[in-house]
matplotlib code that plots the C-alpha trace (Angstrom):
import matplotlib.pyplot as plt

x = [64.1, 65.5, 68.2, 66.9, 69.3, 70.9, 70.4, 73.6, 76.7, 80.5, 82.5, 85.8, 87.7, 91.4, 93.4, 93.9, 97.2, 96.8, 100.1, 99.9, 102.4, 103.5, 102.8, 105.5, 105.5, 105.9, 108.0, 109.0, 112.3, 112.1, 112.8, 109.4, 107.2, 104.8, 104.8, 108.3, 108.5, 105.9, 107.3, 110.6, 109.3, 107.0, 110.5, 112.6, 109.0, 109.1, 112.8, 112.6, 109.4, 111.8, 114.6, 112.3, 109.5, 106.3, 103.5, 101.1, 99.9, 102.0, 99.1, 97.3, 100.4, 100.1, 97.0, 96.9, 100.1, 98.0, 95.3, 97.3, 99.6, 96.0, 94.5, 98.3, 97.6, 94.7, 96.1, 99.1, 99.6, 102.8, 105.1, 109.0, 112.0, 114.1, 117.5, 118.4, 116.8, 113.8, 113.8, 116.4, 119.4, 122.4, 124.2, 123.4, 121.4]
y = [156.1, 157.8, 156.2, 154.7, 154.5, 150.4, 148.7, 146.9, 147.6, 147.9, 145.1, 145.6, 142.7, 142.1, 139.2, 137.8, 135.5, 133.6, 132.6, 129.7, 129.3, 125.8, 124.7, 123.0, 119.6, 118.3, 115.7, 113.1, 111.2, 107.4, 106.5, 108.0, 106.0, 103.6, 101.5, 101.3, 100.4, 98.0, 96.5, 96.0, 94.0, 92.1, 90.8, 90.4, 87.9, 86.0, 85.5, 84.1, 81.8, 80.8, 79.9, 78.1, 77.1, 78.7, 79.3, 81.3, 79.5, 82.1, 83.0, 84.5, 86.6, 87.6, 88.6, 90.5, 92.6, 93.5, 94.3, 96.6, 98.0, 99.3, 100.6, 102.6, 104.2, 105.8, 107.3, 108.0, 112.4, 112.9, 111.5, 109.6, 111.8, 108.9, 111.7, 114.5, 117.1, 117.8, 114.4, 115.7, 114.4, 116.3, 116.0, 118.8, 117.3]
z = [70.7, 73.7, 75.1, 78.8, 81.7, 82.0, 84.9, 84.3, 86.4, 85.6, 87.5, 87.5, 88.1, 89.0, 88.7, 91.8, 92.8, 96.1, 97.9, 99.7, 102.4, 102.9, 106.7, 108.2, 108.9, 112.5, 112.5, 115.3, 115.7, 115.2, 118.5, 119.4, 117.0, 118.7, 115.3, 115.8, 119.4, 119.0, 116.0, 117.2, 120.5, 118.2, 116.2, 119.6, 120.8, 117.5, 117.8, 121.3, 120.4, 117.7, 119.8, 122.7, 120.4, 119.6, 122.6, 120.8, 116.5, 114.3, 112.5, 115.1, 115.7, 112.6, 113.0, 116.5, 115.0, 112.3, 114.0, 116.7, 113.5, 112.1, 115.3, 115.8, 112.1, 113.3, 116.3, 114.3, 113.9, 112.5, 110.1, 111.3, 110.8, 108.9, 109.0, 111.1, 113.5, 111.4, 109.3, 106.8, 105.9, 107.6, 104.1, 101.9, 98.4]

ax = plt.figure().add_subplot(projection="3d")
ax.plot(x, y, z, "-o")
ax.set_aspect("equal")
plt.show()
């Protein structure tokens, strides 16, 4: 038998590390958060209902915060800086 020509090729293959580079994340201060602002007048309402007596049942307070807490999560982008400039602590770890 004569030895025919193989159709096969040589691959030659190389191992292959992918870097990833960690984005960064964008954070905002607290003081910007529309959760938060809308939170904190929610409290400062139920405080003075509590003081004066309630106008509106406290149930369906309950739920319209709810429902305007869920509809901010979806317009929500970025996450709350809780420390410093860039939502770390300023004390070293």
């Amino acid at each position: 038998m004569a030895n025919k020509p193989s159709n096969k090729k040589s691959i030659k293959v190389e191992e292959t590390v992918i870097v990833e580079e960690s984005p960064e994340v964008v954070v905002k201060r607290i003081i910007f958060s529309k959760t938060i602002w809308v939170n904190l007048i929610a409290f400062l309402c139920f405080a003075l209902e509590k003081r004066y007596g309630f106008l509106i049942d406290p149930d369906l307070q309950l739920q319209i915060l709810s429902l305007i807490n869920i509809c901010l999560r979806f317009v929500t982008k970025e996450p709350i800086a809780w420390g410093g400039e860039n939502g770390n602590s300023k004390e070293a770890s």
